[in-house]
N, C-alpha and C positions, 0 to 999 in steps of 0.2 A: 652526630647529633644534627638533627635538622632545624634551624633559626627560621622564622617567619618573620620579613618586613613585611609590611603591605599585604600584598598577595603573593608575596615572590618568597619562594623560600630560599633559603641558604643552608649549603652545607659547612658543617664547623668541626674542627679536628682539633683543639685542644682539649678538651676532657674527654673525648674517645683516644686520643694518642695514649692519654693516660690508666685511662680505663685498658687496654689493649697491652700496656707494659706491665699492671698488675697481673691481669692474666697469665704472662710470662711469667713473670715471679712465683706465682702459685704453680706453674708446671713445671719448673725447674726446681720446688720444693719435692714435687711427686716423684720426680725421677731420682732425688737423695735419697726421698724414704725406701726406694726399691733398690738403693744401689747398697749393697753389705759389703764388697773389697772392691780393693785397686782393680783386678782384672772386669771384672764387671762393670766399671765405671769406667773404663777403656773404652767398653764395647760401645758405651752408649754416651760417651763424649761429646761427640759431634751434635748430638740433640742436644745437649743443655748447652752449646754452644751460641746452637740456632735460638734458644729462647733469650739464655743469655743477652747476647748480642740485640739484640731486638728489643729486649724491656728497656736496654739501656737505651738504646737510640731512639723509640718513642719519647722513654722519658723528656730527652733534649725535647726534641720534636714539638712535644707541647708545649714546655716552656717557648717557644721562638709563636706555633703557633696563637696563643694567647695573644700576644702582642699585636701580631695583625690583624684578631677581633677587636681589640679594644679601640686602635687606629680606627677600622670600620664603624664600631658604634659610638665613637665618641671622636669627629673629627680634627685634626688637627692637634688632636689631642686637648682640647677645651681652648687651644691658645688663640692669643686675638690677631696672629701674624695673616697676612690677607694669604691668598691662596698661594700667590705665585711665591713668596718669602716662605712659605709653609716647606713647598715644594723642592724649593731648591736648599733647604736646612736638611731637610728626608732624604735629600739624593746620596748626600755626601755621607750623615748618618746610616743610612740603610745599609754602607755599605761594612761601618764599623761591628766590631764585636757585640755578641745579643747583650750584654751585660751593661755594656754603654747605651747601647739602645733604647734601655729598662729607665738609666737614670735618665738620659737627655724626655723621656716621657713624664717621667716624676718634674721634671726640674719646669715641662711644658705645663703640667698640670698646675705648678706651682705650688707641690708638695714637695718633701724634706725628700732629698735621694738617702739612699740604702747605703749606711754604714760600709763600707768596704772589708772591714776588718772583722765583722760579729760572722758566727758562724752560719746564719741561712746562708750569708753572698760568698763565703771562701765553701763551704760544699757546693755551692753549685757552680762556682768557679770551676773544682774539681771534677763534677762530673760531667762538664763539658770539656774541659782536656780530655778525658775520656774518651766520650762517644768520639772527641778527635781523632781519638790514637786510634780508631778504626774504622775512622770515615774515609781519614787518610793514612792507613797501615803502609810500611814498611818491612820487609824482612828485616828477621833478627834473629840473633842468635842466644839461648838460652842464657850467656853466661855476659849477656851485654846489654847495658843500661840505658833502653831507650822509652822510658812510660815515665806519668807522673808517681812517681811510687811512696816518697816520702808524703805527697798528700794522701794518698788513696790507704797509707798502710792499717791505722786504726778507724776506719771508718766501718768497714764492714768485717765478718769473717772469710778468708776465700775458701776455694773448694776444700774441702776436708782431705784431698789426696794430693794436694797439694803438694810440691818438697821448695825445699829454697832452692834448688839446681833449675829450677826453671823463673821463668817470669812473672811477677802477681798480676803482669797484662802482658800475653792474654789470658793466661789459663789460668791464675788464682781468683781472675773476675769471674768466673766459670760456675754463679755458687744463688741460690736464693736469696740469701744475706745482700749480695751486691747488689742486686736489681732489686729488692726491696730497697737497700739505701734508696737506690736512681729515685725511684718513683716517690719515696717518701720527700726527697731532698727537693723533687720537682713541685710536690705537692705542694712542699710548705713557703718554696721561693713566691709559685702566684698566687697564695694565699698572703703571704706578709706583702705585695704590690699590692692587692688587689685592695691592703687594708688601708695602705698607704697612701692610694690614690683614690679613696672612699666612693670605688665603679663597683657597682653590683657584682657581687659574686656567680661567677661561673658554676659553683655548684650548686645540687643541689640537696635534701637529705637523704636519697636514694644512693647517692654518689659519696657521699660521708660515711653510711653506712658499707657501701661496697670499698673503699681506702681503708674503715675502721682497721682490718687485721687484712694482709697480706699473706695470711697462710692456708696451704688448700684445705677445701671443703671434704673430711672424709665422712 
């Protein structure tokens, strides 16, 4: 999406991050609808892998993105610290977890920070463990307990050919259901910020209407 200052435009990737992750979602639904057994969902694996994989990590992607707009259009984040005080409070935060990032913003803005306990901040909690556990993957072995699994287990469905002899990360995240979570959980984290720190909304009803259903277009 292109932002116009001035004369200058800017390019901005939180709502195309997002927009970009649904899309995933809806073709990693198309490839369920055509997959009828295990062998066949074999063959074509590795694609809902790639889409998989991808919705989730936009997802994140825009949430972190968002942030660094709002920093741009609103600077300082509204607070009255002079530049140099601003700057070196940023250095040390920028380097903290997005989720800190979000409140130390809220807290700049001098609105209420985000419950830690309600469920928008503990899913998105979770689906940035997530996108962790493949940002920075490890080997592992089927029958060994390295994801966040007790958050992730009723959130979503995972893939339908799923068995418990393997992992629900990676291959039970393998599924629409998950990456629909991602993008939904992403939606409604900068939706409830955006409402909290009463900054214009980054969407718009085009964009509402395209989030409305996550399922392909037949």
């Amino acid at each position: 999406m292109m932002h116009v200052t001035g004369i200058v435009q800017q390019s901005r990737m939180a709502v195309r991050n997002l927009q970009h992750a649904a899309r995933f979602a809806r073709l990693c639904q198309q490839i369920e609808r055509e997959t009828v057994n295990a062998d066949f969902a074999a063959s074509r694996y590795h694609e809902i892998e790639a889409y998989a994989v991808a919705g989730i990590q936009l997802s994140v992607a825009s949430i972190e993105a968002n942030l660094n707009e709002v920093l741009e259009d609103t600077p300082k984040f509204g607070c009255s610290l002079s530049d140099g005080a601003f700057r070196k409070i940023w250095e040390v935060w920028e380097k903290k977890p997005t989720l800190d990032k979000y409140q130390l913003a809220l807290l700049l803005l001098e609105k209420n920070e985000m419950p830690r306990g309600e469920s928008i901040y503990q899913n998105t909690k979770a689906l940035i463990d997530l996108r962790n556990v493949f940002v920075h993957f490890r080997p592992i072995n089927d029958n060994e307990a390295n994801q966040p699994t007790d958050e992730l287990l009723h959130k979503f469905t995972p893939n339908r050919f799923f068995t418990r002899t393997e992992n629900l990360v990676p291959q039970g995240c393998m599924s629409h259901s998950c990456v629909t979570w991602a993008v939904q959980t992403s939606l409604a984290f900068i939706r409830e910020f955006l409402s909290r720190s009463q900054l214009r909304s980054i969407f718009n009803s085009r964009d509402d209407s395209y989030f409305a259903t996550l399922e392909e277009v037949e």
